[in-house]
Structures are given as C-alpha cells and as structure tokens.
PyMOL Python script that loads the backbone (N, CA, C, O; Angstrom):
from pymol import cmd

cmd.read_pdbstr("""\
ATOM      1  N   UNK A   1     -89.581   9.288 -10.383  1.00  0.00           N
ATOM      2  CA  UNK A   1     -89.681   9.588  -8.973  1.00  0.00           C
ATOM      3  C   UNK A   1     -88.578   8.894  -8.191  1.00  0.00           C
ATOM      4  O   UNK A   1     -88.119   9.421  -7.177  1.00  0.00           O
ATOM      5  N   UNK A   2     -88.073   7.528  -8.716  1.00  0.00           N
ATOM      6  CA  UNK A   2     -86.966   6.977  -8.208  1.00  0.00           C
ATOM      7  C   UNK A   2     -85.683   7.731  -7.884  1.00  0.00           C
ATOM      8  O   UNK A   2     -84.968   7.650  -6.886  1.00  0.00           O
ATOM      9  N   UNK A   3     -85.536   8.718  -9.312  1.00  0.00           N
ATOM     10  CA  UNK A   3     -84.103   9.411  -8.678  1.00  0.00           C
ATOM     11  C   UNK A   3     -84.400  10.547  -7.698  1.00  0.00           C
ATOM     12  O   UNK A   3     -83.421  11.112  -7.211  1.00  0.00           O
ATOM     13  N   UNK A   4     -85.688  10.977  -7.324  1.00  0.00           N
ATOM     14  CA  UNK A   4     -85.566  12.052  -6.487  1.00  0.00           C
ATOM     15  C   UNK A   4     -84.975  11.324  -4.769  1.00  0.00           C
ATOM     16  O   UNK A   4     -84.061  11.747  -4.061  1.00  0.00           O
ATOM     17  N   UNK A   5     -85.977  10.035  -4.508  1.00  0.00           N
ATOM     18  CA  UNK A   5     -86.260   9.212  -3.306  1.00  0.00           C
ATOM     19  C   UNK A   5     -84.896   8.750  -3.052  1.00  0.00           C
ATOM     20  O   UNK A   5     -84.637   8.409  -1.898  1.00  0.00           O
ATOM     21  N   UNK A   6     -83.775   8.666  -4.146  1.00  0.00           N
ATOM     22  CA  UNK A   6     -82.568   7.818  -3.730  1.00  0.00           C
ATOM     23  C   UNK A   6     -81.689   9.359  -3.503  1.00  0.00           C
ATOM     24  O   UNK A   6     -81.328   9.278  -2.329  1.00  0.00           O
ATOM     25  N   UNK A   7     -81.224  10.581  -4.002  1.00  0.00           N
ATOM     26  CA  UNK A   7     -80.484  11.882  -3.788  1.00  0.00           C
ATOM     27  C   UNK A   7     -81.187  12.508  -2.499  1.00  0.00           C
ATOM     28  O   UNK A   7     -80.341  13.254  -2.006  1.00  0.00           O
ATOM     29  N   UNK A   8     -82.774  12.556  -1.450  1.00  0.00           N
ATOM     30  CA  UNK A   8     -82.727  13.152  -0.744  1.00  0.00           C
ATOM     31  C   UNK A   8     -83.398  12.128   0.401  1.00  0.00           C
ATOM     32  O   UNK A   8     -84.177  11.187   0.246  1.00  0.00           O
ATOM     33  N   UNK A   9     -82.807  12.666   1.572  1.00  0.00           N
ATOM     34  CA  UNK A   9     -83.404  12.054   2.905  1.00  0.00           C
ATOM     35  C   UNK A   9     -84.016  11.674   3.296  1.00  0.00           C
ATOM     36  O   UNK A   9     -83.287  10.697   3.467  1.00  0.00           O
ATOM     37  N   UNK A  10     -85.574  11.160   4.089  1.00  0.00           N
ATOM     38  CA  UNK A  10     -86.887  10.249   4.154  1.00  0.00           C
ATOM     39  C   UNK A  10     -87.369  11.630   4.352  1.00  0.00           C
ATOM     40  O   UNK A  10     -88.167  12.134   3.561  1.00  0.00           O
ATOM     41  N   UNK A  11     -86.824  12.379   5.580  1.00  0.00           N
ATOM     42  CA  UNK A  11     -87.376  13.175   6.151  1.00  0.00           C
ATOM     43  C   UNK A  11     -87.572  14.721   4.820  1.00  0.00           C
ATOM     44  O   UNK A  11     -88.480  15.530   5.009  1.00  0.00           O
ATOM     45  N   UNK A  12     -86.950  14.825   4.031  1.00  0.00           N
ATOM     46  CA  UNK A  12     -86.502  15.772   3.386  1.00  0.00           C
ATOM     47  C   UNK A  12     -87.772  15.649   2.305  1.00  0.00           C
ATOM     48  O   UNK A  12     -88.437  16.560   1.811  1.00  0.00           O
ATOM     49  N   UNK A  13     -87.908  13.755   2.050  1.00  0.00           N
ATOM     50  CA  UNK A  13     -88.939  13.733   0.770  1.00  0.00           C
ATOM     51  C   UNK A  13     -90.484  13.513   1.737  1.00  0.00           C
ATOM     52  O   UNK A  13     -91.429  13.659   0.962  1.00  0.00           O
ATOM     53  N   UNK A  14     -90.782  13.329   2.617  1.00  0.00           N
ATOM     54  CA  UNK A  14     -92.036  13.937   3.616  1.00  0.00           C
ATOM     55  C   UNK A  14     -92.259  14.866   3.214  1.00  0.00           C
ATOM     56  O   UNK A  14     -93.063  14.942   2.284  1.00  0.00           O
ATOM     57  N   UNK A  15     -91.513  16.229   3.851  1.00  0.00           N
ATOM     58  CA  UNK A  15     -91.408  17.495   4.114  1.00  0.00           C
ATOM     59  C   UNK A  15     -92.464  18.041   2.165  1.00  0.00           C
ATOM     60  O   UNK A  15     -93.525  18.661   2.078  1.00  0.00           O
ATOM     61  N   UNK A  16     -91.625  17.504   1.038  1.00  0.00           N
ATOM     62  CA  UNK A  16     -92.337  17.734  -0.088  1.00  0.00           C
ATOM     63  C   UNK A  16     -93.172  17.339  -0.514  1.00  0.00           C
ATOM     64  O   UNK A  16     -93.961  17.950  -1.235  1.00  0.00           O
ATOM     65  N   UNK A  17     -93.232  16.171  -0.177  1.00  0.00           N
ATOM     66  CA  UNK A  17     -94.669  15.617  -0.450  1.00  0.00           C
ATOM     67  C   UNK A  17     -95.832  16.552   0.075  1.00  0.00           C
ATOM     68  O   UNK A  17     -96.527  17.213  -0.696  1.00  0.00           O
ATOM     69  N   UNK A  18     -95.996  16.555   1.502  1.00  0.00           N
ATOM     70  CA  UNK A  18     -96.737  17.459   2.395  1.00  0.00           C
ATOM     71  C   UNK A  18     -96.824  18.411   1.191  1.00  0.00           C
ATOM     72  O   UNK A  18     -97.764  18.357   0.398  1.00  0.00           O
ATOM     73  N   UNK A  19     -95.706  19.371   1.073  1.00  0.00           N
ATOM     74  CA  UNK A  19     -96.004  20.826   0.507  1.00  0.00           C
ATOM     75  C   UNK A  19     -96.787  20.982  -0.821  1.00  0.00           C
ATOM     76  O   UNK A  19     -97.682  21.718  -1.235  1.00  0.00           O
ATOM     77  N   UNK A  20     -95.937  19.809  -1.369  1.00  0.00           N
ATOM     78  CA  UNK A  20     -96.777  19.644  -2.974  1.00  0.00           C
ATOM     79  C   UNK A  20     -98.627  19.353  -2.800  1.00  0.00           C
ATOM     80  O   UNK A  20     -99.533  19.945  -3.387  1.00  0.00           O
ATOM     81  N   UNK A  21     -98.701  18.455  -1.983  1.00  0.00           N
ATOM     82  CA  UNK A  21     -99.807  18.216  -1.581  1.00  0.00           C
ATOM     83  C   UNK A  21    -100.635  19.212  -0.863  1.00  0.00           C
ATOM     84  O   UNK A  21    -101.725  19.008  -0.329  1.00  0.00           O
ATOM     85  N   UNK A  22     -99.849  20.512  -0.933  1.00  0.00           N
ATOM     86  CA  UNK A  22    -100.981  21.488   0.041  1.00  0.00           C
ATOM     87  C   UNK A  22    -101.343  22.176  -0.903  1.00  0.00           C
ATOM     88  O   UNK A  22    -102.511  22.564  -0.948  1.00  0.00           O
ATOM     89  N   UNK A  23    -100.408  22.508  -1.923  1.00  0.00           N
ATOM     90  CA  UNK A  23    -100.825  23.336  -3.118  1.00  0.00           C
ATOM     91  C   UNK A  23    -100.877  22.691  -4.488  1.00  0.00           C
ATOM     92  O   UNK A  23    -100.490  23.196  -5.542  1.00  0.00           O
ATOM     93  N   UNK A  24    -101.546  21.209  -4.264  1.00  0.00           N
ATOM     94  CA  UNK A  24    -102.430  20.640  -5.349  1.00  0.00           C
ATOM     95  C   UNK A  24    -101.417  20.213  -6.204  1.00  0.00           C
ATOM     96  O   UNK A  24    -101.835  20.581  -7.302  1.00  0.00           O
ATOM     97  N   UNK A  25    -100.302  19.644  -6.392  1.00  0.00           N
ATOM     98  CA  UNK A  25     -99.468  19.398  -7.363  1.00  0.00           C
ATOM     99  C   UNK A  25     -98.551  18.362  -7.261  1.00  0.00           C
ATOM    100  O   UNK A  25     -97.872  18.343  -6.234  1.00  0.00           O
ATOM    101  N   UNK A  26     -98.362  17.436  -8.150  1.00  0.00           N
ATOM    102  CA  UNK A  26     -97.267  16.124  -7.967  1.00  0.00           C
ATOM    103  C   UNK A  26     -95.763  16.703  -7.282  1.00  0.00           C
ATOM    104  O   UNK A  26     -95.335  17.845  -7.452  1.00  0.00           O
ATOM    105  N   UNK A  27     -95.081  15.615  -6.468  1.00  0.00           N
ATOM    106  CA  UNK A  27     -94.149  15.742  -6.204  1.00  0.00           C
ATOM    107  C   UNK A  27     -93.183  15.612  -6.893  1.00  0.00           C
ATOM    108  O   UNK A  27     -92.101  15.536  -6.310  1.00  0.00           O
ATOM    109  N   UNK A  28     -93.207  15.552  -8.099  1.00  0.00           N
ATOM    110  CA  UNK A  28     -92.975  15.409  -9.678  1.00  0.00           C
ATOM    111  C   UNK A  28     -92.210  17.171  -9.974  1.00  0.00           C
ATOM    112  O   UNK A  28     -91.199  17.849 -10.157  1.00  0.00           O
ATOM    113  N   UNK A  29     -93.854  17.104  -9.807  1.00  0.00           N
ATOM    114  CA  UNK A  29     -94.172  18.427 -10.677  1.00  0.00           C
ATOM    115  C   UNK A  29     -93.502  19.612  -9.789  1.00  0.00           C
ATOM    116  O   UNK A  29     -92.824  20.536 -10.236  1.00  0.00           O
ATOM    117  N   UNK A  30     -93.879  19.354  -8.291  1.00  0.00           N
ATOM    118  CA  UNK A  30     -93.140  20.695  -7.434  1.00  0.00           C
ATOM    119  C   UNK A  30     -91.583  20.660  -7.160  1.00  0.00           C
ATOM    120  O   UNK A  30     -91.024  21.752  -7.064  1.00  0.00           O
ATOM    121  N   UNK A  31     -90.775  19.428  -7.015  1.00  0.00           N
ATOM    122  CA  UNK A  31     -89.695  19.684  -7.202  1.00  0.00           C
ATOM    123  C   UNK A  31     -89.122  20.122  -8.408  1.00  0.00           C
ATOM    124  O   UNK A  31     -88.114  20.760  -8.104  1.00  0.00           O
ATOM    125  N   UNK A  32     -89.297  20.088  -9.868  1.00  0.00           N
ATOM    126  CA  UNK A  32     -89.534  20.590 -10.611  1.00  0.00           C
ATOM    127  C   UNK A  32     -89.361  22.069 -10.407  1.00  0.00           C
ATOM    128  O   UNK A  32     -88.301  22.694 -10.375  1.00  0.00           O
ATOM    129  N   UNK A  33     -90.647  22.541 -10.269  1.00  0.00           N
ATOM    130  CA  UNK A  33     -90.617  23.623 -10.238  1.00  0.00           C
ATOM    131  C   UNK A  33     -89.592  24.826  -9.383  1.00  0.00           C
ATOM    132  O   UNK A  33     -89.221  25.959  -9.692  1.00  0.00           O
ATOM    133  N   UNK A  34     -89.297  23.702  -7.833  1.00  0.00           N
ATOM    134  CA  UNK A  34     -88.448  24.461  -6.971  1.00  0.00           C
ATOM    135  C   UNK A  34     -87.299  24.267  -8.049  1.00  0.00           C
ATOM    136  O   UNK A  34     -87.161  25.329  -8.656  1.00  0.00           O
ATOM    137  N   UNK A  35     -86.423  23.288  -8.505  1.00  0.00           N
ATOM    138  CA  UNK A  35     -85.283  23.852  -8.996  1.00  0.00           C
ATOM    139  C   UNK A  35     -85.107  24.699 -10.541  1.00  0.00           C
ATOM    140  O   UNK A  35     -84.013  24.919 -11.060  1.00  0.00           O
ATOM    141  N   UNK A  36     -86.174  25.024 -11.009  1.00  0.00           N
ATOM    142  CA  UNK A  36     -86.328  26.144 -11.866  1.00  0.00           C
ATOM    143  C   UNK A  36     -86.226  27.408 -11.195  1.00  0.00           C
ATOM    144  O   UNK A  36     -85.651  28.460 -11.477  1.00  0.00           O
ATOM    145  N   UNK A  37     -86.888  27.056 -10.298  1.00  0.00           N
ATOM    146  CA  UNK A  37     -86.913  28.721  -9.818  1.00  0.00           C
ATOM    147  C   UNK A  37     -85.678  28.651  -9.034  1.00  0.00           C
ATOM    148  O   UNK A  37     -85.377  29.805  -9.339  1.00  0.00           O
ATOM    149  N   UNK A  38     -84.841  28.340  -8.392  1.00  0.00           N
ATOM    150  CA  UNK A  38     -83.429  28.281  -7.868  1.00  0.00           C
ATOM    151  C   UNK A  38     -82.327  28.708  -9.432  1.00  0.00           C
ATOM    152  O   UNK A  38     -81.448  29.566  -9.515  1.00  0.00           O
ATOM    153  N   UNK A  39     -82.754  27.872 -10.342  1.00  0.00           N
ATOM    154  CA  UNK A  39     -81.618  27.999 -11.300  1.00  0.00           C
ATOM    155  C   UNK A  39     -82.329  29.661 -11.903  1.00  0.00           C
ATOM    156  O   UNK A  39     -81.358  30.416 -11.949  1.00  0.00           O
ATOM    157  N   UNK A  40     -83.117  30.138 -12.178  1.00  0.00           N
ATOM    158  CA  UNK A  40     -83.853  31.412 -12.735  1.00  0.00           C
ATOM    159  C   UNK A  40     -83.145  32.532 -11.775  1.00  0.00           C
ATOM    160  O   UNK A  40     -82.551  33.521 -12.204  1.00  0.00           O
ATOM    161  N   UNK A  41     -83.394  32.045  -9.778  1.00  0.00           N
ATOM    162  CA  UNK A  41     -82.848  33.258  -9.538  1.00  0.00           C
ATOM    163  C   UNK A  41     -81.017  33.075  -9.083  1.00  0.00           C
ATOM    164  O   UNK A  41     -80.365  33.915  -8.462  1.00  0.00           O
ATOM    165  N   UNK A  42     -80.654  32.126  -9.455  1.00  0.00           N
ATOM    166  CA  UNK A  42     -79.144  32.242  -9.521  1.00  0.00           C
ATOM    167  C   UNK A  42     -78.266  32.351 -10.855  1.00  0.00           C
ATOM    168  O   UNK A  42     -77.051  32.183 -10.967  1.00  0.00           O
ATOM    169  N   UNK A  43     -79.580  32.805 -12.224  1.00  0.00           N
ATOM    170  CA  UNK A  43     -78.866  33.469 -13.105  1.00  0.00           C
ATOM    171  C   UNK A  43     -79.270  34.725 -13.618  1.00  0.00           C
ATOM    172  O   UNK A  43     -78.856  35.315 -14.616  1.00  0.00           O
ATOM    173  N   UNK A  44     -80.137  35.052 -12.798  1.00  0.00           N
ATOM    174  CA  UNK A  44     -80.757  36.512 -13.205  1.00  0.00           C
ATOM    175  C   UNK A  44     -79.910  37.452 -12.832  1.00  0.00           C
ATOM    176  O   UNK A  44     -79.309  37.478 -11.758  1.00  0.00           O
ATOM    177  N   UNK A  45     -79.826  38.425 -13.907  1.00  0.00           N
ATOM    178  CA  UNK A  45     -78.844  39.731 -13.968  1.00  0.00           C
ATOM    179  C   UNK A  45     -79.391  40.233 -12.819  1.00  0.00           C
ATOM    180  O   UNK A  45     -80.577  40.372 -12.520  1.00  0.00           O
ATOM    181  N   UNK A  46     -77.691  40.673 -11.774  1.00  0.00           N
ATOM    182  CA  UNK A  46     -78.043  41.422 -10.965  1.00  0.00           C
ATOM    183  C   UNK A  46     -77.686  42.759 -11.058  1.00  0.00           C
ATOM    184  O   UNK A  46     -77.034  43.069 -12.054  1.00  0.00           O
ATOM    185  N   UNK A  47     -77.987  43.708 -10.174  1.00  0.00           N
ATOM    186  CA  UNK A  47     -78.180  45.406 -10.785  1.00  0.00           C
ATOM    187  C   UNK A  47     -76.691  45.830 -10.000  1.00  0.00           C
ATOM    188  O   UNK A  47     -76.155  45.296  -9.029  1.00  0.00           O
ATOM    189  N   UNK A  48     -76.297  46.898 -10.751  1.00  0.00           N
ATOM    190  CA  UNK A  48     -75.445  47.266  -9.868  1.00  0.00           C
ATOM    191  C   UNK A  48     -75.669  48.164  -9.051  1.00  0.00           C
ATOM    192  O   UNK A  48     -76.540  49.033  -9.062  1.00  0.00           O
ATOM    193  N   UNK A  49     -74.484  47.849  -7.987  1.00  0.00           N
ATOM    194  CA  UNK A  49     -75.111  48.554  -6.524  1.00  0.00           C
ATOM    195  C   UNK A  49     -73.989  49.956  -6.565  1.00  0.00           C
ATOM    196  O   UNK A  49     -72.788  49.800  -6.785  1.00  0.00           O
ATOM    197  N   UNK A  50     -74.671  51.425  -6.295  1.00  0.00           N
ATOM    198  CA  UNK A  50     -73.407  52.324  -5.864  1.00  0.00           C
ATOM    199  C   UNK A  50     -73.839  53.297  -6.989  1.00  0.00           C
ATOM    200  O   UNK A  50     -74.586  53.242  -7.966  1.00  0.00           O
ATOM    201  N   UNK A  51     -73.014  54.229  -6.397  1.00  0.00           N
ATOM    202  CA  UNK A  51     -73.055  55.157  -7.809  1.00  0.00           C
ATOM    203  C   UNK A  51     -72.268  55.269  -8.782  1.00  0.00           C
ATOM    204  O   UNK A  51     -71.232  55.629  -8.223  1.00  0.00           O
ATOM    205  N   UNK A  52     -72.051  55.206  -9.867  1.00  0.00           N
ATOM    206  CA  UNK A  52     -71.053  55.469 -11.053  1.00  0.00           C
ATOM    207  C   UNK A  52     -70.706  56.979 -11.087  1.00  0.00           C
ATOM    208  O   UNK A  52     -71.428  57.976 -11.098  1.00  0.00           O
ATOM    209  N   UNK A  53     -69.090  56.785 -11.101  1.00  0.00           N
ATOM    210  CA  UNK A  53     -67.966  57.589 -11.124  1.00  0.00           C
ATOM    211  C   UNK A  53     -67.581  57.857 -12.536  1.00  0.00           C
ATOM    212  O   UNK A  53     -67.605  57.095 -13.503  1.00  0.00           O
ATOM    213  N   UNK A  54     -67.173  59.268 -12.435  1.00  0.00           N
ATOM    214  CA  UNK A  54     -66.725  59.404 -14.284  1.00  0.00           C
ATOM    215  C   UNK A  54     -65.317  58.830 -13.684  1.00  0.00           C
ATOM    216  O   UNK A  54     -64.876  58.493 -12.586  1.00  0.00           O
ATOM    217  N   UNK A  55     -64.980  58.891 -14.688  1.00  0.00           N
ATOM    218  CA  UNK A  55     -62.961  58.157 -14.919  1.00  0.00           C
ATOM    219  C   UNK A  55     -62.987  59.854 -14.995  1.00  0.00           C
ATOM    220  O   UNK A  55     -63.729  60.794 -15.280  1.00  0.00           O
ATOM    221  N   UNK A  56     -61.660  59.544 -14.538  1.00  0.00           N
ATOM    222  CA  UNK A  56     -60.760  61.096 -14.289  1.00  0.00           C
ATOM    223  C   UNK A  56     -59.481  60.763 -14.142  1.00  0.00           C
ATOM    224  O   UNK A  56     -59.360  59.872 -13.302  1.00  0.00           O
ATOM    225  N   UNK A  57     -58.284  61.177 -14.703  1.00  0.00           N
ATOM    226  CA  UNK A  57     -57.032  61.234 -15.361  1.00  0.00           C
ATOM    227  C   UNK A  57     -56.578  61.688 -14.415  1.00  0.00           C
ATOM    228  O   UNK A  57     -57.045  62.728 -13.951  1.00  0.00           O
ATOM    229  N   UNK A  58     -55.360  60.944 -13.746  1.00  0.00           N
ATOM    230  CA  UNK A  58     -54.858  61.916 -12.278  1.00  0.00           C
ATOM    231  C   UNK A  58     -53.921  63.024 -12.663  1.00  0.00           C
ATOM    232  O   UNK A  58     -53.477  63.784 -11.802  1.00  0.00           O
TER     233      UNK A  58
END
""", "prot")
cmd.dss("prot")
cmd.show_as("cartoon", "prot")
cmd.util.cbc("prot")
cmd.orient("prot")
C-alpha cells in the first residue's frame, strides 16, 4: 500500500479509498483492478472504421 500513497496525491488516495469502500473492496484490490482494466482497454483490437475498397490498377 506504501507505493500507491507515495506516486498519488492525498486528495487523489481519499477519492479511492471512498470508491473502493462503496463497492466493498480493498484499496489494494480496486486500484488493481482500475489499472487492468485501463491496460485491457488500451490493448484491445480496435475495428476498422470505413469501408474497404478493392485495389484497382490505374
């Protein structure tokens, strides 16, 4: 728990405590979980956007 309290702000480790504590879970355990789910959706395949063009030979 030491390295979370020394990388974020007083106000920043409140703010999680509170939250962890609303939905039953260590502040351990929910920061945890927030940066799983940050790293999950900043490597999840994204779709492509647009329509696909045939190649055509000018």
């Amino acid at each position: 728990m030491a390295e979370i309290n020394t990388q974020l702000s007083p106000a920043t480790i409140e703010l999680l405590e509170r939250e962890a504590q609303r939905r039953g879970k260590t502040l351990a355990g929910f920061a945890s979980e927030l940066v799983e789910r940050e790293l999950r959706d900043r490597t999840k395949p994204k779709k492509q956007g647009g329509k696909i063009r045939p190649f055509r030979r000018p």
